[in-house]
Backbone as CSV, one residue per row, in Angstrom:
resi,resn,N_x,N_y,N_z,CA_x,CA_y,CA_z,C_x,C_y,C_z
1,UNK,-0.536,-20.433,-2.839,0.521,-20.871,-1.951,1.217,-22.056,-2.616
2,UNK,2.379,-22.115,-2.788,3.320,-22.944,-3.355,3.795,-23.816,-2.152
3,UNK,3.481,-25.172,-2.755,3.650,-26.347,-1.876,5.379,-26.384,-1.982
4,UNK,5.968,-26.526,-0.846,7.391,-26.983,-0.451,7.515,-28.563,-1.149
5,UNK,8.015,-28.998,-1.714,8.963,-30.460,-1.939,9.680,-30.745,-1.346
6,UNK,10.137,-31.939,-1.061,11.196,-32.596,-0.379,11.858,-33.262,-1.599
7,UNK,13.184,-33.149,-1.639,13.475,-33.891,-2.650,13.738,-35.259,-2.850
8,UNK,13.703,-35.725,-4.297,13.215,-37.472,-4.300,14.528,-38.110,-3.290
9,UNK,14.410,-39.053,-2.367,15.398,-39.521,-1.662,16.205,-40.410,-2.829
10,UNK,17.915,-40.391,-2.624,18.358,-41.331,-3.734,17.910,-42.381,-3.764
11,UNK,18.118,-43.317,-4.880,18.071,-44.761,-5.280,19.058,-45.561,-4.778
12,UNK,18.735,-46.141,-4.119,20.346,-47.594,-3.662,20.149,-47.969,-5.182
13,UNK,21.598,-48.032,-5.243,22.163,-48.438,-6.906,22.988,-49.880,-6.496
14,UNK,23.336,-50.336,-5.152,24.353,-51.267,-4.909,23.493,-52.516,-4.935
15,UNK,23.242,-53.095,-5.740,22.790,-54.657,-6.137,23.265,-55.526,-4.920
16,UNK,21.775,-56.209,-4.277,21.877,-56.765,-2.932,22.850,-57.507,-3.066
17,UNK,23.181,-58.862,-3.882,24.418,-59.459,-3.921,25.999,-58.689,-3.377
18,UNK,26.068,-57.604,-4.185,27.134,-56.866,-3.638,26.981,-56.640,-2.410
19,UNK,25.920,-55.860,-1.700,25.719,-55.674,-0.485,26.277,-56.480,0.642
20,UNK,25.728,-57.778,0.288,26.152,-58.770,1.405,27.692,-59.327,0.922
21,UNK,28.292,-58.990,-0.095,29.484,-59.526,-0.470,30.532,-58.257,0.618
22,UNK,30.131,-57.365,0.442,30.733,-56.228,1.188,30.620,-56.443,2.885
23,UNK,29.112,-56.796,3.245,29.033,-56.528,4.514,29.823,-57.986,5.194
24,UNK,30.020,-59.249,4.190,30.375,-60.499,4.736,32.091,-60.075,4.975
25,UNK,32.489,-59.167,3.853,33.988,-58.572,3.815,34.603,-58.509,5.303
26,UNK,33.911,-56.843,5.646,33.691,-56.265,6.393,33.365,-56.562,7.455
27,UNK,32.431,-57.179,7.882,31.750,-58.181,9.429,30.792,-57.057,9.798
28,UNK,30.487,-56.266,9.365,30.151,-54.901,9.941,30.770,-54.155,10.391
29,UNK,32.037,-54.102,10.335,33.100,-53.405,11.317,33.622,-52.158,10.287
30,UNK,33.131,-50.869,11.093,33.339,-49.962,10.225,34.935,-49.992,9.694
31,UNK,35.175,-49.732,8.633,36.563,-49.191,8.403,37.849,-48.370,8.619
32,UNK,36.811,-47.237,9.439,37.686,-46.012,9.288,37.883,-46.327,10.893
33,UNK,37.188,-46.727,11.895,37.066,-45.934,13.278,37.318,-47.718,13.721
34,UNK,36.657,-49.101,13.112,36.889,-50.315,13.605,36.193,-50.558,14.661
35,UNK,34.741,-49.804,14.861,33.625,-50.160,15.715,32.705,-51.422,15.060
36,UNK,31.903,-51.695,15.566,30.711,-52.833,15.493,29.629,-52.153,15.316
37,UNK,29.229,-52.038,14.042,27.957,-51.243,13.965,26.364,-51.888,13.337
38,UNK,26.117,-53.246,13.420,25.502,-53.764,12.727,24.140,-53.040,12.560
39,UNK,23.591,-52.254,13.414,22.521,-51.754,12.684,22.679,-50.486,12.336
40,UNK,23.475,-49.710,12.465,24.301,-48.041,11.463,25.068,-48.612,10.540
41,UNK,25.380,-49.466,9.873,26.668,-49.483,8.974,26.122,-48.826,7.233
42,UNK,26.807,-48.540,6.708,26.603,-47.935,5.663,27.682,-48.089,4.145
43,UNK,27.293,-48.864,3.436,28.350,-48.649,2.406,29.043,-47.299,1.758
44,UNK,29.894,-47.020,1.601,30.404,-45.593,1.039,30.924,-45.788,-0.544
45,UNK,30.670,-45.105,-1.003,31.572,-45.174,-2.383,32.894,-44.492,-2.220
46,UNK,34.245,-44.916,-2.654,34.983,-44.494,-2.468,35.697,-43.242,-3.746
47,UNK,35.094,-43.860,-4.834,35.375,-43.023,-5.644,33.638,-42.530,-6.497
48,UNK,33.215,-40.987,-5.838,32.293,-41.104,-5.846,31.366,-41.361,-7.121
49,UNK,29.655,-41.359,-7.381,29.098,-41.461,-8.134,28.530,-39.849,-8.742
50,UNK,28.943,-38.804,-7.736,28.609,-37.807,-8.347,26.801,-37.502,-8.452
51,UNK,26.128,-36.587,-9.003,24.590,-36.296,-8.855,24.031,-37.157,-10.001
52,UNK,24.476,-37.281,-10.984,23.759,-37.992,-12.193,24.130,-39.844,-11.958
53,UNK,24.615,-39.888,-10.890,25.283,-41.259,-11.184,26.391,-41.347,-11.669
54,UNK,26.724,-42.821,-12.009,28.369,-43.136,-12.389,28.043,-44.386,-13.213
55,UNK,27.765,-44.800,-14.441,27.596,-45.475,-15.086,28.838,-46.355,-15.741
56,UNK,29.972,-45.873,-15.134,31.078,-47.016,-15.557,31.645,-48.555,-14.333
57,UNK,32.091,-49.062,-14.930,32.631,-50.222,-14.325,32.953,-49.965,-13.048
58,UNK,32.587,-51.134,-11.809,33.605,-50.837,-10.885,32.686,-49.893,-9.866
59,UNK,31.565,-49.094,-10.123,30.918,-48.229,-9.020,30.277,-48.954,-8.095
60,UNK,29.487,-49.547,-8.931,28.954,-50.947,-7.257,29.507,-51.884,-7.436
61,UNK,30.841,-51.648,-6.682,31.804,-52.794,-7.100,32.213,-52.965,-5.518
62,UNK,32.455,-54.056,-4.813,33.040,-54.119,-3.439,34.257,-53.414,-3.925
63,UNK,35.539,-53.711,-4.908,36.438,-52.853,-4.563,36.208,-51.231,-4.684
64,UNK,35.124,-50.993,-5.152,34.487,-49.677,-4.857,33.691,-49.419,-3.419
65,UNK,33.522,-49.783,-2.346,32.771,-49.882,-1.277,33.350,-49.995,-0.617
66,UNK,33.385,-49.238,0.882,33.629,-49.673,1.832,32.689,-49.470,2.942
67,UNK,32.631,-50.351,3.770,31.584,-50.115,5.023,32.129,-48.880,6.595
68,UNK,31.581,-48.098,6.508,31.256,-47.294,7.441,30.337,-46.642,7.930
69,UNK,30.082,-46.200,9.690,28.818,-46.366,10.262,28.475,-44.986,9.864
70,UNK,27.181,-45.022,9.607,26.385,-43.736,9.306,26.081,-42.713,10.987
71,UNK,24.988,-42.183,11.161,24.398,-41.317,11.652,25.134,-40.157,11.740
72,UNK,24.621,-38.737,12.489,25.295,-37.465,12.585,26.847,-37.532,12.744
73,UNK,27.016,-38.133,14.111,28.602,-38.179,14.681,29.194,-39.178,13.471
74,UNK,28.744,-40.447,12.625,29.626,-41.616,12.144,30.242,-41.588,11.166
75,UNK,31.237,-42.029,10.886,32.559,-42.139,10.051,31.953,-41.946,8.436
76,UNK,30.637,-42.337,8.162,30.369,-42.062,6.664,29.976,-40.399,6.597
77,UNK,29.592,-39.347,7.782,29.406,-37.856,7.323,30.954,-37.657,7.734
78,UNK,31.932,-38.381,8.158,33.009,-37.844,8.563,33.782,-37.590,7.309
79,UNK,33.669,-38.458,6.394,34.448,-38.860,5.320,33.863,-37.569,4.456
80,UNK,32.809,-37.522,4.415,32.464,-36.679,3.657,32.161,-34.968,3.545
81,UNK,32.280,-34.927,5.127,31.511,-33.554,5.155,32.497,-32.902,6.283
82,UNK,32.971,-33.711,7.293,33.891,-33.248,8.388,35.177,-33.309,8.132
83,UNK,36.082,-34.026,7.074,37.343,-34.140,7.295,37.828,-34.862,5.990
84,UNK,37.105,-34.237,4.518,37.644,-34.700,3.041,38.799,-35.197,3.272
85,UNK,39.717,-34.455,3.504,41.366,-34.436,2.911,41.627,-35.923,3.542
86,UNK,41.256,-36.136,4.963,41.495,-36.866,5.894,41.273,-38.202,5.187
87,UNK,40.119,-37.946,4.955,39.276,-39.449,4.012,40.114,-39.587,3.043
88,UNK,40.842,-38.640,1.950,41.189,-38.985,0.815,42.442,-39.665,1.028
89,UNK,43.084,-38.625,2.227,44.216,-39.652,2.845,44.440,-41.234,3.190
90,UNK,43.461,-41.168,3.725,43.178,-43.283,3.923,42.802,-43.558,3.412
91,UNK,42.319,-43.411,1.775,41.972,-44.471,0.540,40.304,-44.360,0.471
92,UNK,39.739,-43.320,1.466,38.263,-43.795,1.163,37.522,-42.368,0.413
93,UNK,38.202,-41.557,0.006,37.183,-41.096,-1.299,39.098,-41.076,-1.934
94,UNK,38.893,-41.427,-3.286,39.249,-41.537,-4.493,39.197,-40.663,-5.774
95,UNK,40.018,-40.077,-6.579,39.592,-39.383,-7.218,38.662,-40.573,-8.596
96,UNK,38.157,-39.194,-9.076,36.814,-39.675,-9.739,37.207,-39.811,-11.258
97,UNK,38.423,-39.734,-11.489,38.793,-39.893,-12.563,39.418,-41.488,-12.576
98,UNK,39.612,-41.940,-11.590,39.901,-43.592,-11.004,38.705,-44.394,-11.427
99,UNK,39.651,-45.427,-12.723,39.391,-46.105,-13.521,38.808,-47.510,-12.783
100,UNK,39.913,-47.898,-12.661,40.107,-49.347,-11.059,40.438,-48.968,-9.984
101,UNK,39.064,-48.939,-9.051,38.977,-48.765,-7.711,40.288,-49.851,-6.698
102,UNK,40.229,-50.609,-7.549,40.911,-51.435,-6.793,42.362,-51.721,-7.051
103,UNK,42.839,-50.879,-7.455,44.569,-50.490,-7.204,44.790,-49.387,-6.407
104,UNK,44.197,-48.724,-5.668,44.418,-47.632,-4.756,43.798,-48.002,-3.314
105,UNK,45.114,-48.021,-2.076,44.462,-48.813,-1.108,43.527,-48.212,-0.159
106,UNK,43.352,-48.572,0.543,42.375,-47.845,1.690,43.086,-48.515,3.202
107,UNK,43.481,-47.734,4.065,43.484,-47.464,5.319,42.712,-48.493,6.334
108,UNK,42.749,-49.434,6.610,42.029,-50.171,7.621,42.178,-49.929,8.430
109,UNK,41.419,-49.681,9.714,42.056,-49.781,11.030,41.043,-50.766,11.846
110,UNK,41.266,-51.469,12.763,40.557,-52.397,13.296,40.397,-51.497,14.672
111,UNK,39.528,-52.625,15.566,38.736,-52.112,17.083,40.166,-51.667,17.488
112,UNK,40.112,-50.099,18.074,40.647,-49.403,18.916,42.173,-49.614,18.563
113,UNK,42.529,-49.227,17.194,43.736,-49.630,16.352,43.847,-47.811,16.004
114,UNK,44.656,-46.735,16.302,45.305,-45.688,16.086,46.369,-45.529,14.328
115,UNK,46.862,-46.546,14.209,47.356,-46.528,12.862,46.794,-47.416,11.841
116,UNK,46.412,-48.930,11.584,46.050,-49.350,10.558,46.906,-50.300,9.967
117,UNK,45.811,-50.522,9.129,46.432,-51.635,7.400,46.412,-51.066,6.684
118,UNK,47.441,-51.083,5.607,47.352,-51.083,4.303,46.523,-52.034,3.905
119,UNK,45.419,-51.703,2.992,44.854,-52.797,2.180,44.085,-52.619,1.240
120,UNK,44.016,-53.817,-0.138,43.057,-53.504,-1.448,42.022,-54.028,-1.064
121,UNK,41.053,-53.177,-1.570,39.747,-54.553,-1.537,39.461,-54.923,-2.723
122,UNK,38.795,-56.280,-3.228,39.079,-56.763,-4.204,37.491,-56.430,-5.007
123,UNK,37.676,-57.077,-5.979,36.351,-56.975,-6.482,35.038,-57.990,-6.356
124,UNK,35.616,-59.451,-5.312,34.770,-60.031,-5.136,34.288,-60.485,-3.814
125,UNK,34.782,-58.843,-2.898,34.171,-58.843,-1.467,34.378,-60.387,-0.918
126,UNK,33.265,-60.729,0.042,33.430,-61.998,0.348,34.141,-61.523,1.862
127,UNK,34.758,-63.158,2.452,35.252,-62.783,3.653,37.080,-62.868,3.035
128,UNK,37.439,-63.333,1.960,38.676,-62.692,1.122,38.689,-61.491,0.463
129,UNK,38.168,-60.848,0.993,37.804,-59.438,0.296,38.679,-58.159,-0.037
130,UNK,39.829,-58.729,0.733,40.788,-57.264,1.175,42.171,-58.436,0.992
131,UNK,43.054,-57.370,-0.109,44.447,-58.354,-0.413,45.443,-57.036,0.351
132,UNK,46.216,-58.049,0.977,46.983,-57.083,1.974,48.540,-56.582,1.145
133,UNK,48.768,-57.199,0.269,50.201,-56.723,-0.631,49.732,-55.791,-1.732
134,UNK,50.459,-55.105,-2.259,49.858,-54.358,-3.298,49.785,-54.881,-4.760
135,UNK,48.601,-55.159,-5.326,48.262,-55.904,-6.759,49.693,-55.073,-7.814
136,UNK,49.824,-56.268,-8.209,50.867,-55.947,-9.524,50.513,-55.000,-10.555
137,UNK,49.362,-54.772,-11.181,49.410,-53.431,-11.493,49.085,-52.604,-11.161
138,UNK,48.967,-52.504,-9.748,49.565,-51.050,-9.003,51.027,-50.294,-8.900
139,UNK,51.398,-51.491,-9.295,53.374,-51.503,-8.756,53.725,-50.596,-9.351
C-alpha cells in the first residue's frame, strides 16, 4: 500500500523586516476590498514568483507586495483564482516579465470606497509606502 503525501507546504520567502514594512504600509487594511483584517491579512505578490521561485530583484520587495485578506471568500483567492483579469486590472498581479514592480500602479480602494486610488508602492513600505503621482520613469 502506497502511502499518500501531502505536499511540502511553501516557504515564506518575505524577510520579516519586509513583512512589517508592508503591514506598517498597509495598517492591515486589505487593498482590494479596504476591510480590517488583522488576523486574515496576507501579503500577495503582485508580480508572481511562479513554482521554482523568483530569484530576481524586487520579489520580496514591498513595491512587490501588497496586503490582502486571505481565507476561502478573501480578496487574496479572489485575485487569484476567482477573478485574474479583474486583479490584473487593479495593479495586483503584474506581468512576470515586470522588471520594477514599482512603476506599475495598483488600485487602492479604502473602507467601503467603490472606485479607488491610483497608487505606487514604493520599495521602502513603511507608513510612506504608497506615492500617489506617477514616478518619473513610469512617464
Amino acid at each position: 500500500v502506497a502511502l499518500l503525501r501531502t505536499p511540502p507546504r511553501r516557504r515564506d520567502t518575505i524577510p520579516p523586516k519586509v513583512r512589517r514594512a508592508c503591514h506598517a504600509r498597509d495598517g492591515y487594511w486589505c487593498v482590494h476590498c479596504g476591510g480590517y483584517f488583522p488576523d486574515a491579512m496576507e501579503l500577495h505578490h503582485r508580480r508572481g514568483k511562479g513554482i521554482g521561485g523568483d530569484p530576481r530583484e524586487h520579489t520580496d520587495c514591498p513595491c512587490n507586495l501588497v496586503s490582502l485578506h486571505g481565507g476561502p471568500g478573501g480578496c487574496h483567492r479572489w485575485a487569484h483564482v476567482l477573478d485574474r483579469r479583474g486583479a490584473e486590472a487593479e495593479g495586483l498581479i503584474i506581468p512576470r516579465a515586470t522588471v520594477l514592480p514599482f512603476l506599475l500602479p495598483v488600485l487602492v480602494h479604502g473602507e467601503a470606497d467603490g472606485s479607488g486610488i491610483t497608487a505606487w508602492p514604493t520599495c521602502e513600505g513603511g507608513r510612506d509606502g504608497w506615492v500617489f503621482a506617477q514616478p518619473e520613469a513610469a512617464a
